[in-house]
C-alpha positions as CSV (number, residue, x, y, z in Angstrom):
1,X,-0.5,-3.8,0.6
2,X,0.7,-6.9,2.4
3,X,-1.8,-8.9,0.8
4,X,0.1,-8.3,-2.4
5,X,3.6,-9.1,-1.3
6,X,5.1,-5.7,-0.3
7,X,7.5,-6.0,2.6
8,X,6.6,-5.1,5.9
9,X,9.7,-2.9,6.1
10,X,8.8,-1.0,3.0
11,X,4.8,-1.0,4.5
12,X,6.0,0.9,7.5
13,X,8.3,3.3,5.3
14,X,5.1,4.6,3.4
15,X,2.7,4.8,6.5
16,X,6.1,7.0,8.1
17,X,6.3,5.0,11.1
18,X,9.1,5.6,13.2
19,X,11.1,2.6,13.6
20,X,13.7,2.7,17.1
21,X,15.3,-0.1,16.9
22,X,19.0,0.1,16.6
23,X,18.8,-1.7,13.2
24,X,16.3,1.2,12.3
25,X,18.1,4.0,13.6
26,X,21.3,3.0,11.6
27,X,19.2,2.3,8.5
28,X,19.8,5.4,6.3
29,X,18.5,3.9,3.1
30,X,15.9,5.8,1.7
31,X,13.5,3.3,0.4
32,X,12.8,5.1,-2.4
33,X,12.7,2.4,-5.5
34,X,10.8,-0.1,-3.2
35,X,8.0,2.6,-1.6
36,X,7.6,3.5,-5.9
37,X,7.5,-0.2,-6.4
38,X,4.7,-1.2,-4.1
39,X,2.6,2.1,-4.9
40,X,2.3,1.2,-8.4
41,X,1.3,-1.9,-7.3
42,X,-1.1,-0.7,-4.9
43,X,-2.5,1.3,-8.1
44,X,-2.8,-1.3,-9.9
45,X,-5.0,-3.2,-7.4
46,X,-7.1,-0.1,-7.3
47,X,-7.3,0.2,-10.7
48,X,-8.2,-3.3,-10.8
49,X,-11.2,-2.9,-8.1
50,X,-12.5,0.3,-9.5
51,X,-12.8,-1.0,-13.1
52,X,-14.4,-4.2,-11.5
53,X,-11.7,-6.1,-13.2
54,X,-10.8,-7.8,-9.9
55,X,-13.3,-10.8,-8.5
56,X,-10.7,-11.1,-5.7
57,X,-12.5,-8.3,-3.4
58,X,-15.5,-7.6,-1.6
59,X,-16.3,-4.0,-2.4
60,X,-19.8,-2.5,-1.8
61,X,-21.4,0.2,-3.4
62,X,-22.6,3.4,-1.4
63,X,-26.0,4.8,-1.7
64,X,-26.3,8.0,-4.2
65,X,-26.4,11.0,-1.8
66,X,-30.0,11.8,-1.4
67,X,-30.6,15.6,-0.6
């Protein structure tokens, strides 16, 4: 996600690190818009890869599962 822009701040919100910092300990904002903002990205970049719309990323297929 910090490949496409979303704040490092906002990056640690979703991944629910802990931040101890004084600044994060007085930081009561909830981060709500912004996590919503850089998931849709994030699902849009997904979308993107799965529908091989995007040229941008190295994705390899997997095998078919062989019984």
């Amino acid at each position: 996600m910090a490949s496409l822009g979303v704040d490092r701040t906002v990056l640690a919100k979703i991944l629910n690190h802990v931040d101890r910092s004084v600044t994060g300990r007085c930081d009561t904002h909830t981060y709500v818009p912004e996590k919503r903002a850089a998931l849709e990205r994030w699902a849009r970049k997904l979308e993107a890869i799965i529908s091989g719309k995007d040229t941008d990323t190295k994705v390899v297929e997997f095998a078919e599962h062989r019984q």
